[in-house]
N, C-alpha and C positions, 0 to 999 in steps of 0.2 A: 825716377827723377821727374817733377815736375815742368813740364813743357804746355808752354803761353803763346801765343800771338798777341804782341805788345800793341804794332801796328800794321795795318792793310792799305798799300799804296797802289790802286788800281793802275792798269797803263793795256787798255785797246785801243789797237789803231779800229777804227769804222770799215767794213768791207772787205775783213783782212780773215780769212780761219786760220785758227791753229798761234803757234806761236806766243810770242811774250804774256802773260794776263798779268802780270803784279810783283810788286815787290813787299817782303812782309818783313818787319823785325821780330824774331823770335826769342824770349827770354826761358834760359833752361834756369830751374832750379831758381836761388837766390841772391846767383854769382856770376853771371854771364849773359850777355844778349847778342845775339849775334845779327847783324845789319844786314838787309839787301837781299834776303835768300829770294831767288826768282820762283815763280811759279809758274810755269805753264803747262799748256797742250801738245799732244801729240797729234798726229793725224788720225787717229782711233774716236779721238774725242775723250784720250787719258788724260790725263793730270800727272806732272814732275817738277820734280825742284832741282834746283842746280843753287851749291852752294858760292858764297863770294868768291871773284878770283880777279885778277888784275893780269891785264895783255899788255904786252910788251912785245914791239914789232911782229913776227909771226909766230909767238910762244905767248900760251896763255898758262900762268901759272895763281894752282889755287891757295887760296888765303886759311880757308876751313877748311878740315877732314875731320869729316865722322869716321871713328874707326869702327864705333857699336852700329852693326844692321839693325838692332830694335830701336836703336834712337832715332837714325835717320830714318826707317818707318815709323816713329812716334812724331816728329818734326812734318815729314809729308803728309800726317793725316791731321792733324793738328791746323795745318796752312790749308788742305782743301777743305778740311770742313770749315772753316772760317770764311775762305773764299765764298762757299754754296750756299749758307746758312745766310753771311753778310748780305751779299749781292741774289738772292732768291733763284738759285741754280739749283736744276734738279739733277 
């Protein structure tokens, strides 16, 4: 299945490591786009996505689930290399 980065919405704080870098819309295929996937850092200097979810008092419940491992590793490499390519990250 065909997996896109439709858009790339930067968001670093200045002075800050690690944490939030962006939010992307990813479109799978020719049926679906899915809003918001986060992308960030870890303290390694990895890269993770976390898919949409909506908090409610102290439960956070999610919006998306990948149930395929090779998609959601298809969608994470798809958003970091967009991120490194875009924004000139090595």
């Amino acid at each position: 299945m065909k997996v896109e980065v439709v858009k790339f919405y930067p968001f670093e704080l200045p002075g800050r490591r690690g944490g939030l870098v962006g939010y992307a819309d990813v479109q799978i295929g020719d049926e679906l786009i899915i809003r918001s996937v986060r992308l960030l850092t870890n303290r390694y200097g990895g890269y993770y996505i976390q898919m949409p979810s909506l908090s409610k008092g102290d439960r956070v419940y999610e919006i998306i689930e990948i149930l395929s491992k090779d998609l959601l590793a298809e969608i994470r490499r798809k958003v970091v290399d967009f991120y490194k390519e875009r924004y000139k990250i090595s």
